[in-house]
Each structure stands twice: as C-alpha cells, then as structure tokens.
C-alpha positions in Angstrom: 28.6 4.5 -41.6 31.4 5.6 -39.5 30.8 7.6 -36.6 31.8 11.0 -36.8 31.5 14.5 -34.7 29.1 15.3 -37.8 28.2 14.5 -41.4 30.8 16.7 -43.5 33.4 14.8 -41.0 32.3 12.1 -41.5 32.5 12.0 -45.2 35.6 13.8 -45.9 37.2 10.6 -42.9 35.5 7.9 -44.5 36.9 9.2 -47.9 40.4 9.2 -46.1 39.9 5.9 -44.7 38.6 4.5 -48.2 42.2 6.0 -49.9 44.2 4.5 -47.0 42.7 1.9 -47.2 43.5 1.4 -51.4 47.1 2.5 -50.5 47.4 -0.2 -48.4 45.9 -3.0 -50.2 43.2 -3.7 -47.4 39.7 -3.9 -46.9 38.2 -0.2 -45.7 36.9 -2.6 -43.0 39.7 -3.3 -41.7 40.2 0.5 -41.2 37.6 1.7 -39.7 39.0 1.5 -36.0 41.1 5.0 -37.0 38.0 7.1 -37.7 38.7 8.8 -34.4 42.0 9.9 -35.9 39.2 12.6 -37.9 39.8 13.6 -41.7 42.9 16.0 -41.0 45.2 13.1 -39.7 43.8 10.7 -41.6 44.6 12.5 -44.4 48.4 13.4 -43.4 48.5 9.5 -42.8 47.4 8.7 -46.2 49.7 11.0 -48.2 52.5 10.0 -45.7 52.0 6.2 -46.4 51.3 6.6 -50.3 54.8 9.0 -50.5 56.4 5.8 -49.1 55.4 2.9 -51.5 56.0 5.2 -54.0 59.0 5.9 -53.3 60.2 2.7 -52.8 59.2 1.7 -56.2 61.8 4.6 -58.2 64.0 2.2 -58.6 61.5 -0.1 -60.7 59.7 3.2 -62.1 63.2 4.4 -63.6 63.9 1.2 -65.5 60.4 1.4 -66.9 60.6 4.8 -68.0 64.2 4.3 -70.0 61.6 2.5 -72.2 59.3 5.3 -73.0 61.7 7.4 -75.7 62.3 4.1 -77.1 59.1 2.6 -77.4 56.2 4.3 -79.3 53.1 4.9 -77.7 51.5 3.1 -80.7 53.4 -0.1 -80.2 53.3 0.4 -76.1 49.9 1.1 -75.0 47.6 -1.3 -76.4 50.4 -4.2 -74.7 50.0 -2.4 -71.9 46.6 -2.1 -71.4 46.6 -5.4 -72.2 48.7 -7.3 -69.9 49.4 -4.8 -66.9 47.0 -4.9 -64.5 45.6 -1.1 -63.9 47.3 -0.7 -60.2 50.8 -1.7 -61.6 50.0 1.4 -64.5 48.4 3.7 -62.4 51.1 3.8 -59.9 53.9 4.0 -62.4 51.7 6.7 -64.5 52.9 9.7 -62.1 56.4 9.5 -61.8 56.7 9.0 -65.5 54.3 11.4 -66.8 56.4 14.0 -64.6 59.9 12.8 -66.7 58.1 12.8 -69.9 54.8 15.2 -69.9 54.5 15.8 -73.6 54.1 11.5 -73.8 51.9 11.7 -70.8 49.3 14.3 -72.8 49.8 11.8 -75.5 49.1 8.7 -73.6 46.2 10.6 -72.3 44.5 11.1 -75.9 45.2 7.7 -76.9 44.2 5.3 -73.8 40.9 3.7 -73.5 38.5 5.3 -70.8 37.8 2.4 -68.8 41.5 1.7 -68.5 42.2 5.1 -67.7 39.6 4.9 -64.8 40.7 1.7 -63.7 44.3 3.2 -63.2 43.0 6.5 -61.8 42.7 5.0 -57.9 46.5 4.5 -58.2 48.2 7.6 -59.3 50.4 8.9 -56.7 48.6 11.7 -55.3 52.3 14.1 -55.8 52.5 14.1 -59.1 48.7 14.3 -60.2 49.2 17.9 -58.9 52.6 18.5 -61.4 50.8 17.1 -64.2 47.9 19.4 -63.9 48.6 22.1 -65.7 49.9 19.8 -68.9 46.7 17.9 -69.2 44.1 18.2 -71.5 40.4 19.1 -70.7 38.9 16.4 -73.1 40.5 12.9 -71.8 40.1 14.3 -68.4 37.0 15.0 -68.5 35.8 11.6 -70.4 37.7 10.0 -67.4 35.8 12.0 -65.0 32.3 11.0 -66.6 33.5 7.5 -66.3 34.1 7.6 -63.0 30.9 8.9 -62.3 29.2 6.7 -63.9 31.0 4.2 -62.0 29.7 6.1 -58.9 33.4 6.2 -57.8 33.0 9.0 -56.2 36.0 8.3 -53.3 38.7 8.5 -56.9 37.4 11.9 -58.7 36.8 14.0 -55.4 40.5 14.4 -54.5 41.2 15.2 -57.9 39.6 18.8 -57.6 42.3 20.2 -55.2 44.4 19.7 -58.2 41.9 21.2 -61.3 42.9 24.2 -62.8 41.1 26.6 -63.8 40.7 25.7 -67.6 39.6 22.1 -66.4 36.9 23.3 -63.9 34.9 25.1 -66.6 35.7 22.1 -68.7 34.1 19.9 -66.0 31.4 22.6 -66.1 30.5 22.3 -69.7 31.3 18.6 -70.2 30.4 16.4 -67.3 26.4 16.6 -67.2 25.9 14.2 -63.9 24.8 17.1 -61.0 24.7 14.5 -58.7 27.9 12.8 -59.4 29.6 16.2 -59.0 28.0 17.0 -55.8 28.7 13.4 -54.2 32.2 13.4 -55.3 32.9 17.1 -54.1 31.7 15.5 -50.8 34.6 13.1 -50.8 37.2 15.9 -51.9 39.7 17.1 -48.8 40.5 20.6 -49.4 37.5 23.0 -48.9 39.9 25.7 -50.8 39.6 23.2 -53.8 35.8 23.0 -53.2 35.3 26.8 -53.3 37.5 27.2 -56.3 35.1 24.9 -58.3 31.8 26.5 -56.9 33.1 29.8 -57.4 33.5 29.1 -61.3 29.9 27.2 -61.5 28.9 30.9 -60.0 30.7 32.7 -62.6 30.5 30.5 -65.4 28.4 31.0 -68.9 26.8 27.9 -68.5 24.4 29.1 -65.5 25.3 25.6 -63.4 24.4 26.4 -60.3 20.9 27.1 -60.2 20.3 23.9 -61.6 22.4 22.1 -59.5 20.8 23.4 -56.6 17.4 22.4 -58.2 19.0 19.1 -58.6 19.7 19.1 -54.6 16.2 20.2 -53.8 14.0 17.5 -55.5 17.4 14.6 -54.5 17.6 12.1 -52.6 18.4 12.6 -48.3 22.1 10.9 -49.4 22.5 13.9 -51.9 21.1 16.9 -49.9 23.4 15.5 -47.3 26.4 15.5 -49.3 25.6 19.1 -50.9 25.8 20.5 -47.0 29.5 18.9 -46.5 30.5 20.8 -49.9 28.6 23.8 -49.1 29.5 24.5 -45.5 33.0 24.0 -46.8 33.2 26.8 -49.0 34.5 30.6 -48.5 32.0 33.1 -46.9 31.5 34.8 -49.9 31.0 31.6 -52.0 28.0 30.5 -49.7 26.4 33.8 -49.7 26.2 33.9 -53.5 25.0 29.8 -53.3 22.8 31.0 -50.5 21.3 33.5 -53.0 20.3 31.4 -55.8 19.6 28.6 -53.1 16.1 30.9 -52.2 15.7 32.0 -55.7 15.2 28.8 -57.1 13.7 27.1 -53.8 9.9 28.0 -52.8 9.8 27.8 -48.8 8.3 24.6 -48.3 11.3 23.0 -50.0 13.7 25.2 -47.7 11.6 23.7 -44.4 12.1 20.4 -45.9 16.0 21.0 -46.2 16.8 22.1 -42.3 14.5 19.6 -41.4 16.4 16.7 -43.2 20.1 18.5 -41.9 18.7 18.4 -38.4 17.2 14.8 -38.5 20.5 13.4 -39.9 22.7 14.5 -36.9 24.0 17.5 -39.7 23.0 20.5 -37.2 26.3 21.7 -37.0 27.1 21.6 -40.8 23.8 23.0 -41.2 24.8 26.2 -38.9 27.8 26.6 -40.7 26.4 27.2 -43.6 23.5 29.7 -42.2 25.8 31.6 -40.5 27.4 33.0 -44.2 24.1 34.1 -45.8 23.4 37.4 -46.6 21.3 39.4 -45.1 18.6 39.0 -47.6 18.9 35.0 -47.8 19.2 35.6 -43.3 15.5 37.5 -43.7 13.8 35.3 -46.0 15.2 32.0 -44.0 13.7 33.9 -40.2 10.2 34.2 -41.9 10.3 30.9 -43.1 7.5 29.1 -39.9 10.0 26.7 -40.0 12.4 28.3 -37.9 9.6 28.4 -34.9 9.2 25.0 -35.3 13.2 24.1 -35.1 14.6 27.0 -32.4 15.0 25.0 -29.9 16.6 22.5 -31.7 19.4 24.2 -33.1 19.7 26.1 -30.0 20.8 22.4 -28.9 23.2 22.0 -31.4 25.8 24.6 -29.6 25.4 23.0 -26.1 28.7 23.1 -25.3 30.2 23.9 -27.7 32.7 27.3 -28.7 32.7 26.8 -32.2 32.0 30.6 -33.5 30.8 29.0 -36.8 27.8 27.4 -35.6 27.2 30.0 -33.0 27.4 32.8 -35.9 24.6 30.4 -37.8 23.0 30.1 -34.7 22.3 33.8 -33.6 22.4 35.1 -37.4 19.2 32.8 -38.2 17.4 33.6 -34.9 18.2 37.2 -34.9 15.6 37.9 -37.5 12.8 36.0 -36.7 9.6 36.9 -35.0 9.6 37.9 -31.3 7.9 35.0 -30.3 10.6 32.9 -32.2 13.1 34.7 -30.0 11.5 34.5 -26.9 11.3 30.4 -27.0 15.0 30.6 -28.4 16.3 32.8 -25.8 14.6 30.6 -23.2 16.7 27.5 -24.9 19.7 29.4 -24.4 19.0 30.4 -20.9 18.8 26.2 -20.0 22.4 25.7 -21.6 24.8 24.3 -19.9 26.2 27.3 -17.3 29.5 26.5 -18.3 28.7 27.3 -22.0 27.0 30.6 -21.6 30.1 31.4 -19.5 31.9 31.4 -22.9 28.9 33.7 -25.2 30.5 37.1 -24.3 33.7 36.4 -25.4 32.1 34.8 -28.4 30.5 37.7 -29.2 33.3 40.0 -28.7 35.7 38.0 -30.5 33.3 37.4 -33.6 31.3 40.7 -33.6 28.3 38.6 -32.9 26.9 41.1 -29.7 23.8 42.4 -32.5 22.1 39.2 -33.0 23.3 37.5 -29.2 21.3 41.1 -28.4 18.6 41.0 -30.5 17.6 37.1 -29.3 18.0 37.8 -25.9 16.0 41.6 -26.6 12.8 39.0 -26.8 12.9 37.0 -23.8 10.8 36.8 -20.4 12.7 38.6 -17.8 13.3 35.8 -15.7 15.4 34.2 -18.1 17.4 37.7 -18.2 18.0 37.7 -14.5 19.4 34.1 -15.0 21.6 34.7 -17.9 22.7 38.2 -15.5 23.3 36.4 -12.4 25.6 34.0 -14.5 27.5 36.8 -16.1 28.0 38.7 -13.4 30.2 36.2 -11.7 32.3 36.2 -15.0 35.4 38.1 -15.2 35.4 37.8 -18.6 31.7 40.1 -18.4 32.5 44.0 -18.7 29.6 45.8 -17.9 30.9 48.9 -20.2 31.2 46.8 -23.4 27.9 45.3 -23.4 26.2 48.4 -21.9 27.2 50.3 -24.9 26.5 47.1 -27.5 22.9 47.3 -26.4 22.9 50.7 -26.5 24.4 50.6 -30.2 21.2 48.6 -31.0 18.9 51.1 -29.1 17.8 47.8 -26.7 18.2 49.6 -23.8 14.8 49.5 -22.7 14.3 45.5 -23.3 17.1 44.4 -22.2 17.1 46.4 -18.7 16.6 43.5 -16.6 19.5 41.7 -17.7 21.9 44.8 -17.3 20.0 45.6 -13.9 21.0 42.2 -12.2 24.2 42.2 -13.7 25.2 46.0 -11.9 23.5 44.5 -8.8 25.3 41.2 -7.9 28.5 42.8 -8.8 
C-alpha cells in the first residue's frame, strides 16, 4: 500500500495513481514514486494528461464518426466488438457519443456487458460527464454490476461525480453488491459526488442505508476502512443523519470494535473527522460507550501537531461528553502536547466555536495540568483573558476552571 498522511488519502491517491497510470499505458508500479504529489494533484495530473491523448486523437475520432450516420448500429457493433480491442472503443466512445447522443443511448442498449465494461476504463473522463444526463438507468446500471463483480472498483468510483440523480436511485434499486458500492465510493474523487449519493440512499424508498451500514459492521477491516474514507467525506449534515442510523442499527460492542479498527489502521484522523459531525444524540451515546476511556489518550495523539479544526472538532466533541474521569486522563494528554500545538487551541476554538467542549475537557483535569496549560497561554498574544473569561463563564465553569484563569491573570 502506498504511504499516505492517512487512509481516505491514501485511497482516493492510489485510485489517482491507478487512472494515471491506465492513461498512460504503464504499470501502477511504475507510479508509485508520485504518491507524495497527494490525491488533489494527482488528480489534476491525471485529467491534464488524459485531455491530452485525447485530444490528439480528434483527428482519428472525426473520421470514425463520419461512419456512424452511415453505418447502422446493427451492422456496426457486433464487427466492432469483435475486432476492436476495448481501449481503442472506449477512448473513441466519448467524443462520439457527444456528436451523436441519441446513437450513443442506442449503442448503450445494444452492446454486450462485458464489452461495455471492458471499454469503461477508457472513456475520456470530459465527456462521460456530457453524456450523463442522456443515458439510460438500465445499461448503466448492468455495466455497474459488472464492474463490481469484477471487483473493479478503481473504473466505477469516478463515475459517481458524474451520476445524476435519476441514475443514483437507479444504482440504489438495481445494484445489490453493498460492498462493491462502498469500496468503489472509496475510490471516487469528489466528496460532493460522495454525499450526493449517500444523501439519496438516506432519502430513498428503498431504506439502503441501514443495511449498508449493517453490511459495514459485520465486514471485513478492508471494508470498514473504506466506509470511513466515504463517510468522513461527506457534508456535515449527511454524516449526522449516517451517524444516526449508524447507532441505531449498531449495539455498542460493535461501535468499540469500529474506533478500535480506525485507530489500529493509522485512520485516527479520518476517524475524527467523522466524529466531529455527529449529533448531539449520536455525540452522547458514543461518550458513554467504555470505549472511549479506553482510547482518550490515543486520539488525543492523533492532533499532536496538528491545526486541522476537523479532527480537533472530533476530538473535543467526543471527549466533551464523557465521564469526568474520561476527561481528566484526556485533559492530561492534552496538557503533554507539543507546547507549540497548544499555542494554536485558542485560536482554534475561537475560529471554530469549539471553546464549550475545549472547556468542558479541561473543566475535569488536576490543577497542575491547568497551571501548565495557563503558564503556556499566558505568554500567547493570541490568549485574551476577556474572551475566555466570559466562555467559561458562558458554561457556568467558573469554579473548575479557576486555576487555569488564576495563573493566566498572574504571569501576565
């Protein structure tokens, strides 16, 4: 596996390097030296370098199309699929279907599956997206269940940035494989796309979700993995509804056994990502869960140095709820952070409207490791005493939190 700042990186760049890598006509292998150019430029190198060989063969793509009023699809197709080799097909697919669309629906309904999937790899990526709205849900979808059967996840997960609406509930209803849909999604690039198709397996008649999550809960490490790198992806207000049914349907044992996995697979920072958009009812049930005692120090770890507000909103938003206890060992985690990174929590907090739960955590812990955390912030500019006075006052911590307000008004 290639090495990446964390797991949903590292599978939306090894998707990238996998489509570069096709584009170019070279082993991934060969590749893998540019996962430090990370999924976002890897992805603007791909698209860059497909839009080129594409472009350079119009010229033989124009000739080619002069053929299709001529020719019916009758005659055409089954010579075709016999005799042109699927990369040839695929890459000429695009740029014809976009002259002729009404043939391209019609090749659609009248070319083989496995052909179909064999060309898929090779459509250029600009016109799948102009096609979209022309094609119909029942190839596509027959294509899709192909794929997946194929386990070629790497081909159908960038096609969702380009799935309307119509096709996602078509997906929905037609493509049965939970885990195929969840690995591929993994593989997908745009986390806009990603939400747009959770969003309708939330809304949809079929009620997907909740067994999809199931599905996640009893899978495989590989699939609970590649759930995270979807999930964490998603709009707020899509993980707090995923979040929802994710502790309906999951007893708490199975939730342990979930963080657990995240943080044992180097996916702490996914993980927090996704914590940090839960609802406040999903926030309560996860801070009674004993698990979070036994982990607090370990995600406390997982923002060493780091000014991410995602993962420090999952951070503080987990911890803020859980027992004093909890808090106390948490807060004294915090306290042994790098100096330089507890420099940065105030403005964290003020930026991200994260002072209740920073509060709250540090509300709990021994009052040496307040007069730290003060002595620290009162050499910080970036400190005022006013602001966070009236924060802890807003939470009615006055009384708990005195020390660290004390040493603060003293060394200054």
């Amino acid at each position: 596996m290639y090495c990446a700042a964390g797991l949903m990186t590292d599978l939306v760049t090894r998707a990238q390097l996998e489509l570069l890598a096709r584009t170019l006509h070279v082993p991934a292998e060969r590749l893998a030296h540019l996962h430090t150019l990370g999924p976002h430029r890897l992805h603007e190198l791909q698209q860059r370098m497909a839009g080129t060989l594409f472009d350079q063969h119009t010229p033989v793509f124009e000739r080619i199309a002069r053929l299709v009023p001529v020719i019916p699809l009758s005659i055409s197709l089954p010579i075709v699929q016999k005799l042109v080799p699927p990369t040839m097909t695929g890459r000429a697919a695009g740029a014809i279907g976009v002259r002729y669309p009404a043939k391209a629906v019609e090749a659609l309904w009248k070319m083989d599956v496995g052909y179909a999937a064999d060309c898929a790899p090779y459509l250029d990526p600009r016109t799948v997206g102009q096609l979209a709205d022309d094609a119909p849900p029942e190839p596509v979808v027959a294509i899709v269940n192909e794929l997946l059967a194929r386990q070629d996840y790497v081909t159908a997960g960038p096609f969702l940035a380009y799935a309307t609406p119509e096709l996602i509930r078509a997906v929905e209803q037609g493509v049965p494989d939970d885990e195929g849909l969840i690995h591929s999604a993994a593989y997908a690039y745009s986390g806009a796309a990603i939400s747009a198709v959770v969003r309708q397996l939330l809304s949809g008649a079929g009620g997907r979700l909740p067994r999809l999550l199931g599905t996640v809960v009893n899978g495989s490490k590989e699939l609970r993995l590649s759930a995270l790198s979807v999930f964490a992806r998603c709009s707020p207000e899509v993980i707090a509804a995923v979040g929802d049914i994710l502790f309906e349907v999951a007893p708490p044992s199975a939730i342990a056994d979930l963080l657990t996995t995240f943080l044992a697979a180097d996916a702490g920072a996914d993980m927090l990502r996704f914590l940090g958009h839960l609802s406040p009812a999903a926030l309560t049930r996860l801070a009674l869960n004993p698990v979070l005692g036994e982990i607090a120090e370990a995600l406390v770890a997982e923002v060493d140095g780091s000014s991410d507000v995602a993962i420090w909103r999952g951070l503080l938003e987990a911890l803020a709820r859980t027992p004093a206890e909890v808090r106390r060992r948490a807060g004294l985690a915090l306290a042994r952070l790098d100096a330089a990174t507890l420099l940065t929590v105030p403005a964290l907090a003020q930026a991200a409207r994260l002072w209740p739960p920073l509060l709250w955590v540090l509300a709990a812990t021994d009052v040496d490791v307040q007069a730290h955390i003060g002595e620290l912030w009162a050499g910080a500019t970036r400190v005022d005493l006013a602001v966070l006075e009236r924060r802890i006052a807003d939470q009615r911590l006055e009384s708990l939190l005195a020390t660290l307000t004390t040493t603060i008004r003293f060394l200054r």
